[in-house]
C-alpha atoms as an extended CHARMM CRD file, in Angstrom:
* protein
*
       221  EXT
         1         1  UNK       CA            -38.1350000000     -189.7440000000     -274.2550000000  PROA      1               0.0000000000
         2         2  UNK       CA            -41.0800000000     -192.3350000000     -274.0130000000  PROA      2               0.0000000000
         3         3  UNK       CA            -43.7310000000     -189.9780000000     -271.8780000000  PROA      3               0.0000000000
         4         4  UNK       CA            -45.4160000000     -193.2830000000     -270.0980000000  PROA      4               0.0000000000
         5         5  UNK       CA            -43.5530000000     -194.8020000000     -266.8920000000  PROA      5               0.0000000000
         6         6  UNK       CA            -44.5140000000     -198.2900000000     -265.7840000000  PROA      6               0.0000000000
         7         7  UNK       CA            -43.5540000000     -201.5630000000     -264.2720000000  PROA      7               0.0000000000
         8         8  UNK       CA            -43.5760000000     -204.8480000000     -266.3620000000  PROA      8               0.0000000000
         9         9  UNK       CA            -42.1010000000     -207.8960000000     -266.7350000000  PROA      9               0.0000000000
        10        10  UNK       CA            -39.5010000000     -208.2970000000     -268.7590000000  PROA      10              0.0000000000
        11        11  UNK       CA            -38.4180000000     -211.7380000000     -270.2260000000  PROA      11              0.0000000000
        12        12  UNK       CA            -34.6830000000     -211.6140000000     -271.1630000000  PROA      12              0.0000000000
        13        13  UNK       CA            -34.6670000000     -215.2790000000     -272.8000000000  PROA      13              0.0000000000
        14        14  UNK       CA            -37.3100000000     -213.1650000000     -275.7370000000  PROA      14              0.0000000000
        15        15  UNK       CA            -35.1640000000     -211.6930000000     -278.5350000000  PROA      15              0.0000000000
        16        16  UNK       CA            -38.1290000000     -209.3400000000     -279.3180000000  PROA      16              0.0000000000
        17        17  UNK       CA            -38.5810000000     -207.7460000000     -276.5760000000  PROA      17              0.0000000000
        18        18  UNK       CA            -35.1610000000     -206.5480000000     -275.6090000000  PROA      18              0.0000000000
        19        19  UNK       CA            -33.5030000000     -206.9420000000     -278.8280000000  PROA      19              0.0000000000
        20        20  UNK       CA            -30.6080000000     -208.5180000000     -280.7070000000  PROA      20              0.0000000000
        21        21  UNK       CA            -27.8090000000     -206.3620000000     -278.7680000000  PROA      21              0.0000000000
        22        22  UNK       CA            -29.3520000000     -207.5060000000     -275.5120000000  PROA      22              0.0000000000
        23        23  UNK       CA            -29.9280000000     -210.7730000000     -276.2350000000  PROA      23              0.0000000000
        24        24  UNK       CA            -26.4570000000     -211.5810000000     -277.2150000000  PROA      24              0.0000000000
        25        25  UNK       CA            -25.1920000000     -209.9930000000     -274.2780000000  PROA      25              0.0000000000
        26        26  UNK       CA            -27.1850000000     -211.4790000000     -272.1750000000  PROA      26              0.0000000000
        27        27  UNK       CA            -26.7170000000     -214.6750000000     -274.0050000000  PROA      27              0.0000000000
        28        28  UNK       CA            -22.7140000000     -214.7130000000     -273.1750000000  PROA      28              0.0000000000
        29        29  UNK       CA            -23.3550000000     -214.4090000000     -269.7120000000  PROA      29              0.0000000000
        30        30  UNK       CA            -24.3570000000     -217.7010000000     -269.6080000000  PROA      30              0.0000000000
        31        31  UNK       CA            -24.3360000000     -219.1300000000     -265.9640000000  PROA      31              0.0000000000
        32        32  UNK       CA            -25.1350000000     -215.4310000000     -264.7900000000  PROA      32              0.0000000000
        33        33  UNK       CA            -27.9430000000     -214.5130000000     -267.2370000000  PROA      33              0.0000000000
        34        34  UNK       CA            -30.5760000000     -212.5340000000     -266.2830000000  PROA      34              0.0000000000
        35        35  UNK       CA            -33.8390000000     -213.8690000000     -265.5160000000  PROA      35              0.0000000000
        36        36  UNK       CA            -37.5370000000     -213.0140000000     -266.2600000000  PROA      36              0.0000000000
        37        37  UNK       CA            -38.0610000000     -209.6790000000     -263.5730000000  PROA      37              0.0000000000
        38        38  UNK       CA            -40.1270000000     -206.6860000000     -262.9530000000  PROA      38              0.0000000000
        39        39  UNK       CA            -38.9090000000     -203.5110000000     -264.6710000000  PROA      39              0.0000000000
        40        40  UNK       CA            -39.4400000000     -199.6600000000     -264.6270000000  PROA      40              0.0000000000
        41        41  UNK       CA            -39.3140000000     -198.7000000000     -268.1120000000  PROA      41              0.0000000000
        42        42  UNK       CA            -40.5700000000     -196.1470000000     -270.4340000000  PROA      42              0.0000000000
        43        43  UNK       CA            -43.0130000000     -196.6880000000     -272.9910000000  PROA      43              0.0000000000
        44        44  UNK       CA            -46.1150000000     -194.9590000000     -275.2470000000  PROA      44              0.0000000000
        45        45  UNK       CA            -49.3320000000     -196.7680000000     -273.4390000000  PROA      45              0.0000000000
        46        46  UNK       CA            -49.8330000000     -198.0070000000     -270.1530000000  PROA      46              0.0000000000
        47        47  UNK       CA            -53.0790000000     -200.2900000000     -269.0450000000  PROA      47              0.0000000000
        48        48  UNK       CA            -54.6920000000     -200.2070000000     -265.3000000000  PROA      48              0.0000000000
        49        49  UNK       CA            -51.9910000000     -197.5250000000     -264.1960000000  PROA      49              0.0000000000
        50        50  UNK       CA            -52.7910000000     -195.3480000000     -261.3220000000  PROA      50              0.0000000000
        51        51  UNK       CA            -52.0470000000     -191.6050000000     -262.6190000000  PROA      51              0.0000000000
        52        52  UNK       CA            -52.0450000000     -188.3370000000     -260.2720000000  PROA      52              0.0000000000
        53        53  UNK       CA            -54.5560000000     -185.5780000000     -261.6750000000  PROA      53              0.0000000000
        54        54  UNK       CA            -51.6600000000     -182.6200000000     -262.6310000000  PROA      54              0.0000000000
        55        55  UNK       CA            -49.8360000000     -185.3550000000     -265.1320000000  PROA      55              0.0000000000
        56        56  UNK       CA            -52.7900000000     -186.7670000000     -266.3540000000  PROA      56              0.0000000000
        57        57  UNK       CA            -53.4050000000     -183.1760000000     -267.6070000000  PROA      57              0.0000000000
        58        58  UNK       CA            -50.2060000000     -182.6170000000     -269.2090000000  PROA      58              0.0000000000
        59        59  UNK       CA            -50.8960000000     -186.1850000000     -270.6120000000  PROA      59              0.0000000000
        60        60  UNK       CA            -53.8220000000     -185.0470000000     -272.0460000000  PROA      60              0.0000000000
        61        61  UNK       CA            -53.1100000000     -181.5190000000     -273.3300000000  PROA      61              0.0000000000
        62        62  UNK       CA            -49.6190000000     -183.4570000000     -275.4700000000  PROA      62              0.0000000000
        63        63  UNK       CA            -52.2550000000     -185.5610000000     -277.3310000000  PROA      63              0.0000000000
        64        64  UNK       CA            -52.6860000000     -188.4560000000     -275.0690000000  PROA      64              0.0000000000
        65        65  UNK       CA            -55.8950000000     -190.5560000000     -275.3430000000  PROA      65              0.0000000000
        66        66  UNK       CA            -57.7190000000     -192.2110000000     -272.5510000000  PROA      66              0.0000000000
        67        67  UNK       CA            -59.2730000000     -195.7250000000     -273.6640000000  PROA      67              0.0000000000
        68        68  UNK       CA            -60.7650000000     -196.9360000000     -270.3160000000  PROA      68              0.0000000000
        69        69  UNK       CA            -61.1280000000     -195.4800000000     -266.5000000000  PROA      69              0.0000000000
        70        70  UNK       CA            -61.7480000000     -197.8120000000     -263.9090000000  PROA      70              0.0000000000
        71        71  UNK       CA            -61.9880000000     -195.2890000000     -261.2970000000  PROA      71              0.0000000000
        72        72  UNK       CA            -60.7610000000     -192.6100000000     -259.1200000000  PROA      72              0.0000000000
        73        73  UNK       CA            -60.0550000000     -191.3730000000     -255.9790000000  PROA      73              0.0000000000
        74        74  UNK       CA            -61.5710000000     -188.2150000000     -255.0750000000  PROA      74              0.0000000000
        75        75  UNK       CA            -59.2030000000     -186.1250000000     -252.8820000000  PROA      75              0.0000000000
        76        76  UNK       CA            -60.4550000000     -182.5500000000     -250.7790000000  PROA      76              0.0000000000
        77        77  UNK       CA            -58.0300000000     -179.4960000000     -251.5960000000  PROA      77              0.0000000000
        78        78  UNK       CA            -55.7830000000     -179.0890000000     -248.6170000000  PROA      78              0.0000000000
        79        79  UNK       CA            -51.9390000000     -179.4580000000     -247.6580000000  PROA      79              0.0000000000
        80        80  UNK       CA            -52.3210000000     -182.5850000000     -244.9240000000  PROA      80              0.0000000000
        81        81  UNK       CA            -49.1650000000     -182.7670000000     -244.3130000000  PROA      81              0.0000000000
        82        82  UNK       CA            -47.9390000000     -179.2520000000     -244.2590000000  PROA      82              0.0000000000
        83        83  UNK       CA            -46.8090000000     -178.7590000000     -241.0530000000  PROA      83              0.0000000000
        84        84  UNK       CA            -44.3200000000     -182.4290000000     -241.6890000000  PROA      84              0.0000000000
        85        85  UNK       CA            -43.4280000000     -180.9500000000     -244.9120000000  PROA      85              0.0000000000
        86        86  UNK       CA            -42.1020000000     -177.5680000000     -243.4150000000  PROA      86              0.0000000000
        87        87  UNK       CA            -40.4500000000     -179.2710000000     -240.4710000000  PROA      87              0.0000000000
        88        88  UNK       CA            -38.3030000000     -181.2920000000     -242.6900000000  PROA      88              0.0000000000
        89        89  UNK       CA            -37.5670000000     -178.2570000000     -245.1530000000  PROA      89              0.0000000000
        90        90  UNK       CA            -36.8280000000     -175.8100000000     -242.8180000000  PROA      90              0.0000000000
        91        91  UNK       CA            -34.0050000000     -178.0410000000     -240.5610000000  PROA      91              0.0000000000
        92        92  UNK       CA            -32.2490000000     -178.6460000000     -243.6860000000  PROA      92              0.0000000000
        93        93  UNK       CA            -32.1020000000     -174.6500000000     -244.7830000000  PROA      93              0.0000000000
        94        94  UNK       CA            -31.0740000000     -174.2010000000     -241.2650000000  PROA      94              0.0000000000
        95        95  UNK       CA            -28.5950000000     -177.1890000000     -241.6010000000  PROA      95              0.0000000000
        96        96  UNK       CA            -26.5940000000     -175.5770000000     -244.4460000000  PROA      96              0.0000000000
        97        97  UNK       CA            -26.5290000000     -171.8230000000     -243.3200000000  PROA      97              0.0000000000
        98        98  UNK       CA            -25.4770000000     -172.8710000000     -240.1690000000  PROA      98              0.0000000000
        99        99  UNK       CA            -22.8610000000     -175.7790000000     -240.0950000000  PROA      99              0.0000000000
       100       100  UNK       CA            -23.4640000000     -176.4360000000     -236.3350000000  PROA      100             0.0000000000
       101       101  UNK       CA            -26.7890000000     -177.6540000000     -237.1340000000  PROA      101             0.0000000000
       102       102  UNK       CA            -25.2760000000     -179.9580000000     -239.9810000000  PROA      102             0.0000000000
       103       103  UNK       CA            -26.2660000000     -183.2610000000     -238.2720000000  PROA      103             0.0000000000
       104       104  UNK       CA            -29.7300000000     -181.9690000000     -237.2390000000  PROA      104             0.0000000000
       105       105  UNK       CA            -30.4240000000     -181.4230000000     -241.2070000000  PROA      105             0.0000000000
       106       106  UNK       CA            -29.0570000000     -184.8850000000     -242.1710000000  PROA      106             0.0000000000
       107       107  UNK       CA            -31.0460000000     -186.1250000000     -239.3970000000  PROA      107             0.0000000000
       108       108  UNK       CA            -34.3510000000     -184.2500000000     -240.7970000000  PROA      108             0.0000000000
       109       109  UNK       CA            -33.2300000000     -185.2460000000     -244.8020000000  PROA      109             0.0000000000
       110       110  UNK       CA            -33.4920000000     -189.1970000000     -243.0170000000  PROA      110             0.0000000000
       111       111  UNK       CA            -36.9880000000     -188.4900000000     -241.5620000000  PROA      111             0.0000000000
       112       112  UNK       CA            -37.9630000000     -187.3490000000     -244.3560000000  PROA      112             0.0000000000
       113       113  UNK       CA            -36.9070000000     -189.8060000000     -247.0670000000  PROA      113             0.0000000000
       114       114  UNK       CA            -38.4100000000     -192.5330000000     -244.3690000000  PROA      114             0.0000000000
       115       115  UNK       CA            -41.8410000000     -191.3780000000     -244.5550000000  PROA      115             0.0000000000
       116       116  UNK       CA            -41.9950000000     -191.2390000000     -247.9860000000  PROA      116             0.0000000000
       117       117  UNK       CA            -40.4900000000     -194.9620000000     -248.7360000000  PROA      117             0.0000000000
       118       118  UNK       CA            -42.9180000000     -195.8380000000     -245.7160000000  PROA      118             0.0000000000
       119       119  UNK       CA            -45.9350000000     -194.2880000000     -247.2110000000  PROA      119             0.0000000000
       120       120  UNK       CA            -45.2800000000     -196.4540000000     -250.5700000000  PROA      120             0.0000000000
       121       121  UNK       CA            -44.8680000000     -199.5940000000     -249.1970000000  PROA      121             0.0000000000
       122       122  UNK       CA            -46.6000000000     -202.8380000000     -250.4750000000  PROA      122             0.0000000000
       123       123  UNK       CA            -48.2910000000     -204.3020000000     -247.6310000000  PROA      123             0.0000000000
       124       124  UNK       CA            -49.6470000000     -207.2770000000     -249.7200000000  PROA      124             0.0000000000
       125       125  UNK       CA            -46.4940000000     -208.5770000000     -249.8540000000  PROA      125             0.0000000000
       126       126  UNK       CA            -45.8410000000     -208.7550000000     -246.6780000000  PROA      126             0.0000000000
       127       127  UNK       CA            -44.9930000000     -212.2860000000     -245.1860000000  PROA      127             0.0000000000
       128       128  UNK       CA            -45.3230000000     -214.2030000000     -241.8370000000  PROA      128             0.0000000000
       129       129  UNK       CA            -41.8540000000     -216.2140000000     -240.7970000000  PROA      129             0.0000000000
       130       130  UNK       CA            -42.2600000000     -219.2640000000     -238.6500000000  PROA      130             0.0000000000
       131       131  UNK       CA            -39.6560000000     -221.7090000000     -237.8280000000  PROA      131             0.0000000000
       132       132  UNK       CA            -40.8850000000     -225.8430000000     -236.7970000000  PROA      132             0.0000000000
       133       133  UNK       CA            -38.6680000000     -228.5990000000     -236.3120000000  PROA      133             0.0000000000
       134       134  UNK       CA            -41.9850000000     -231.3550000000     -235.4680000000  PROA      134             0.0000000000
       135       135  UNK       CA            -42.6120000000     -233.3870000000     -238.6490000000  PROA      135             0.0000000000
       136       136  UNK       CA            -46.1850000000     -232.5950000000     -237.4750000000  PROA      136             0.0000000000
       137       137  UNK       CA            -45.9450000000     -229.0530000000     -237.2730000000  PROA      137             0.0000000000
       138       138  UNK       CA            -44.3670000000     -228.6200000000     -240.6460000000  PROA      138             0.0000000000
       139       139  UNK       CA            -46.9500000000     -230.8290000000     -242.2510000000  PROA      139             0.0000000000
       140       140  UNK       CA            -49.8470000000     -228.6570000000     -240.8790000000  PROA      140             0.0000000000
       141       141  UNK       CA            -48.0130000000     -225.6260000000     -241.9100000000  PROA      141             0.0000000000
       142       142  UNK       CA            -47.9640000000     -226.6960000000     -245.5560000000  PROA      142             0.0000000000
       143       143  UNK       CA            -51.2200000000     -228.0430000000     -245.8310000000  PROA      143             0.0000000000
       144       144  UNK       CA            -52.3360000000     -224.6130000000     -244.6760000000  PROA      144             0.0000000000
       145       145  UNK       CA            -53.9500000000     -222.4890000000     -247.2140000000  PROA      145             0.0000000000
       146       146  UNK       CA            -51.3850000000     -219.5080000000     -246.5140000000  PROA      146             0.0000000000
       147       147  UNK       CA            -48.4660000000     -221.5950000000     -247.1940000000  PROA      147             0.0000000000
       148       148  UNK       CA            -45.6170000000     -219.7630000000     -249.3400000000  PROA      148             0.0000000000
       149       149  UNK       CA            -42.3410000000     -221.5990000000     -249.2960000000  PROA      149             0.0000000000
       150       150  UNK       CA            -40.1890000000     -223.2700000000     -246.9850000000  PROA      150             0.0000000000
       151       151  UNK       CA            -36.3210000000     -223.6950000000     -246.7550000000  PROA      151             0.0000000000
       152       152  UNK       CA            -34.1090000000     -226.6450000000     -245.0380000000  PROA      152             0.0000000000
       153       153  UNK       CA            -32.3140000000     -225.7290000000     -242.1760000000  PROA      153             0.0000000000
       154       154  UNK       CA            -30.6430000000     -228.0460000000     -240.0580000000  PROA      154             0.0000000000
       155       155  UNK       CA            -32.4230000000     -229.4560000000     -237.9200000000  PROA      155             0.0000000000
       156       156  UNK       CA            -35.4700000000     -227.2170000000     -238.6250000000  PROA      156             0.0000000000
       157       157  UNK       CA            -37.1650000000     -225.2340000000     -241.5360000000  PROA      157             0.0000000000
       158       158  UNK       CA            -37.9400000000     -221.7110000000     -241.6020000000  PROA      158             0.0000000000
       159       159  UNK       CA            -41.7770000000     -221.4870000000     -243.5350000000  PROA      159             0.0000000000
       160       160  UNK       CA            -42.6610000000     -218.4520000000     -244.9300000000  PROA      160             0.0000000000
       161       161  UNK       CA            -46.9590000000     -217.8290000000     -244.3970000000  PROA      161             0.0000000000
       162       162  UNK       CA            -49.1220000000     -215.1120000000     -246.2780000000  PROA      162             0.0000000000
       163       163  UNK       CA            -50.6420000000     -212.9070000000     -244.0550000000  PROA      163             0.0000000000
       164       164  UNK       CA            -54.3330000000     -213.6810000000     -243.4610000000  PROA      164             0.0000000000
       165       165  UNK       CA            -55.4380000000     -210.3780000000     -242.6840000000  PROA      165             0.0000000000
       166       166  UNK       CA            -53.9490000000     -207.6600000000     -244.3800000000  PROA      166             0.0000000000
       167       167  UNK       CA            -54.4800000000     -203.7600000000     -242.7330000000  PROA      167             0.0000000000
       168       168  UNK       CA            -53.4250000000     -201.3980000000     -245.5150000000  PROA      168             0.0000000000
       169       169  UNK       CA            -53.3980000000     -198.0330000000     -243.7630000000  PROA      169             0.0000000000
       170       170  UNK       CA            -50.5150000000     -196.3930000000     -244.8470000000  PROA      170             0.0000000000
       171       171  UNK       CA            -50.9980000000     -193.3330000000     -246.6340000000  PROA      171             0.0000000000
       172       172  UNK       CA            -50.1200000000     -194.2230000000     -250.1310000000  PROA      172             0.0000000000
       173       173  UNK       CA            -51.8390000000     -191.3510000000     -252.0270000000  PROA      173             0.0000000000
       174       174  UNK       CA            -48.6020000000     -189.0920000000     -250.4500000000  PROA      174             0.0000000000
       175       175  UNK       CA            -45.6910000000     -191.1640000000     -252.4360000000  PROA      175             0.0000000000
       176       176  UNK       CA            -47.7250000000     -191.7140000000     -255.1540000000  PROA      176             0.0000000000
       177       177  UNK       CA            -48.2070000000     -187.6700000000     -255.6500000000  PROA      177             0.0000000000
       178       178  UNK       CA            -44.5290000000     -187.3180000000     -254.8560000000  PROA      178             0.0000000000
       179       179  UNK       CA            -43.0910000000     -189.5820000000     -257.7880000000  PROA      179             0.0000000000
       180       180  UNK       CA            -45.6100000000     -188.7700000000     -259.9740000000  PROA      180             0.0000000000
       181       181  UNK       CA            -45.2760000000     -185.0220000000     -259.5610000000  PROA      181             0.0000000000
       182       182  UNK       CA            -41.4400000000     -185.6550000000     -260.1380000000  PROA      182             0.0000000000
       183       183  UNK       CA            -41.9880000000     -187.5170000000     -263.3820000000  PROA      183             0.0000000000
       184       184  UNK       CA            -44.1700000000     -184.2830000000     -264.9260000000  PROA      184             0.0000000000
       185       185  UNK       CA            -41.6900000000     -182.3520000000     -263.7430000000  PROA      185             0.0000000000
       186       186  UNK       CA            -38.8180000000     -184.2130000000     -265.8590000000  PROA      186             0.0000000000
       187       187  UNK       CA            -41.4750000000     -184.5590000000     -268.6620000000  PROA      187             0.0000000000
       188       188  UNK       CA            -42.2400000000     -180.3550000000     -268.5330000000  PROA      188             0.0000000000
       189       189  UNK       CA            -38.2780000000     -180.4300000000     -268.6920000000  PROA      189             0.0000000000
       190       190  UNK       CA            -37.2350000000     -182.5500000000     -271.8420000000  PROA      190             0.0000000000
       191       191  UNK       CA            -40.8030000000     -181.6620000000     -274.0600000000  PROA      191             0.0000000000
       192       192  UNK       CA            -41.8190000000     -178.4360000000     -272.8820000000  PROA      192             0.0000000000
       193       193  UNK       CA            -38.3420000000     -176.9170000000     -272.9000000000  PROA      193             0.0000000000
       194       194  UNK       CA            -34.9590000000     -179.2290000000     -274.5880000000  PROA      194             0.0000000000
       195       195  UNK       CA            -37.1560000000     -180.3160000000     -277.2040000000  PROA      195             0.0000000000
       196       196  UNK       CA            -39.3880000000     -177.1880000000     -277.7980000000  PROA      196             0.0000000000
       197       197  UNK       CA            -35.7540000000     -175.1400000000     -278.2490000000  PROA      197             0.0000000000
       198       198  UNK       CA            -33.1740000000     -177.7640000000     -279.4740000000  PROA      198             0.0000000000
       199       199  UNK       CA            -33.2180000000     -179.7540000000     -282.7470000000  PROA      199             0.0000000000
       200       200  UNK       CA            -32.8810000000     -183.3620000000     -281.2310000000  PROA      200             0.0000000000
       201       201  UNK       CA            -29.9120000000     -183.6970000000     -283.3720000000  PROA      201             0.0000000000
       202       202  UNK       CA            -27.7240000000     -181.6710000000     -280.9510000000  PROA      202             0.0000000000
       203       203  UNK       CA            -28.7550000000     -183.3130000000     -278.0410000000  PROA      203             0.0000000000
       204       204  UNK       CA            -29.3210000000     -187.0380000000     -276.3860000000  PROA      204             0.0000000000
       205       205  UNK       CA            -30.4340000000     -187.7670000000     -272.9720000000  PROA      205             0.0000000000
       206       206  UNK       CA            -27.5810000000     -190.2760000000     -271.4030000000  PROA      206             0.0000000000
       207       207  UNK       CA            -29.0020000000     -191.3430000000     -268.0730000000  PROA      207             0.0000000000
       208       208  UNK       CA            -31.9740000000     -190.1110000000     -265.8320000000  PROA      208             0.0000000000
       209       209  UNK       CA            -32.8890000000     -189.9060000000     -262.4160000000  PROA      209             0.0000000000
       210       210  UNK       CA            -36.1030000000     -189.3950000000     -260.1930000000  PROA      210             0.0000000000
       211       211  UNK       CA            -34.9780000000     -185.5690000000     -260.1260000000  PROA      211             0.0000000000
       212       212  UNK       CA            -32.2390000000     -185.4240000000     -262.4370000000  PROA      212             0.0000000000
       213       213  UNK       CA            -30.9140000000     -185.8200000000     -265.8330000000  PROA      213             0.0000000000
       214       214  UNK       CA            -27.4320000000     -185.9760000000     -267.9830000000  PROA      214             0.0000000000
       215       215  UNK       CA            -27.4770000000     -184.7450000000     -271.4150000000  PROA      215             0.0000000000
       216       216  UNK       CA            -24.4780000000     -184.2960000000     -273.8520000000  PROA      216             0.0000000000
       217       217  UNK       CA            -25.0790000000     -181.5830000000     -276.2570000000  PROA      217             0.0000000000
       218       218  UNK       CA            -23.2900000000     -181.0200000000     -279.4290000000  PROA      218             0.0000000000
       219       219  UNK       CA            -20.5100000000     -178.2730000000     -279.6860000000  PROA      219             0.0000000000
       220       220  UNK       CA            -22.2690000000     -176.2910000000     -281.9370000000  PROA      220             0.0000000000
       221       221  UNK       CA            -25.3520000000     -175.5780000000     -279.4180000000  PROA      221             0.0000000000
């Protein structure tokens, strides 16, 4: 398992970067071949990626070697979002001893999963949609220096503006430590334990999750 999770771009028209299988594949798709697109993948080095304190340690103590920092964010020692945290947890205990409250828990389980995707969301790519019909207006509009794109409707176009002001006050630092905390987990998991007591001959990882992972083991383990 490649230790380093990251987002890149990945160029499927490039034989040597997702290989001859791939390529082919891809190739024979022809009208519906994939295009150039932003990836999660897995690799052994990552450059400018943000990394939460407890996995840069188990980075570190596997032999991991830090190049460059180009900063940090000092955090102060407390749960800030304890009471939120137990809320959630506790309604969904309660939700499956007691069946009555079944539709409370899913309820909590939805609040929950909310505030985490909310917390992580990219505000800089948020967009402003206006809609002109005046030759005039839709002139201005593009001469403007937060002009995206534009589409044709009839009659009318619907322009798509960059933000000028951008307010980025979501709390970010509480997704970040959620997935990242996740992926140390899975890491502890496959190093610290599969691979520490299996010979990787008896074993292969098939597909992994956030929070989960399938693995076929040979008969004789």
């Amino acid at each position: 398992m490649t230790p380093i999770f990251k987002n890149t771009l990945i160029d499927c028209s490039d034989e040597n970067i997702i290989g001859q299988h791939m390529f082919e594949y891809n190739e024979a798709r022809k009208q519906s071949r994939a295009k150039p697109a932003r990836k999660l993948i897995g690799s052994y080095f990552g450059e400018k990626i943000l990394i939460y304190a407890p996995l840069l340690k188990w980075y570190i103590a596997h032999g991991m070697e830090i190049t460059k920092t180009y900063g940090f964010i000092k955090a102060s020692s407390h749960k800030a979002f304890a009471p939120f945290m137990e809320a959630v947890s506790n309604a969904r205990r309660e939700g499956d001893a007691d069946k009555s409250k079944a539709m409370i828990a899913e309820m909590m389980k939805l609040v929950g999963n909310s505030a985490f995707g909310r917390s992580g969301m990219d505000m800089s790519k948020h967009k402003e949609i206006k809609y002109e019909s005046s030759d005039k207006a839709i002139k201005n509009k593009i001469e403007h220096f937060t002009f995206h794109g534009l589409e044709e409707l009839n009659g009318a176009c619907e322009i798509t503006m960059k933000k000028r002001r951008l307010k980025n006050k979501s709390p970010i630092h509480l997704s970040i430590a959620i997935y990242q905390l996740a992926k140390l987990r899975m890491l502890q998991f496959y190093y610290d334990c599969i691979d520490f007591y299996f010979d990787r001959s008896d074993f292969q990882y098939q597909e992994m999750d956030t929070d989960s992972a399938y693995i076929a083991f040979s008969p004789q383990v």
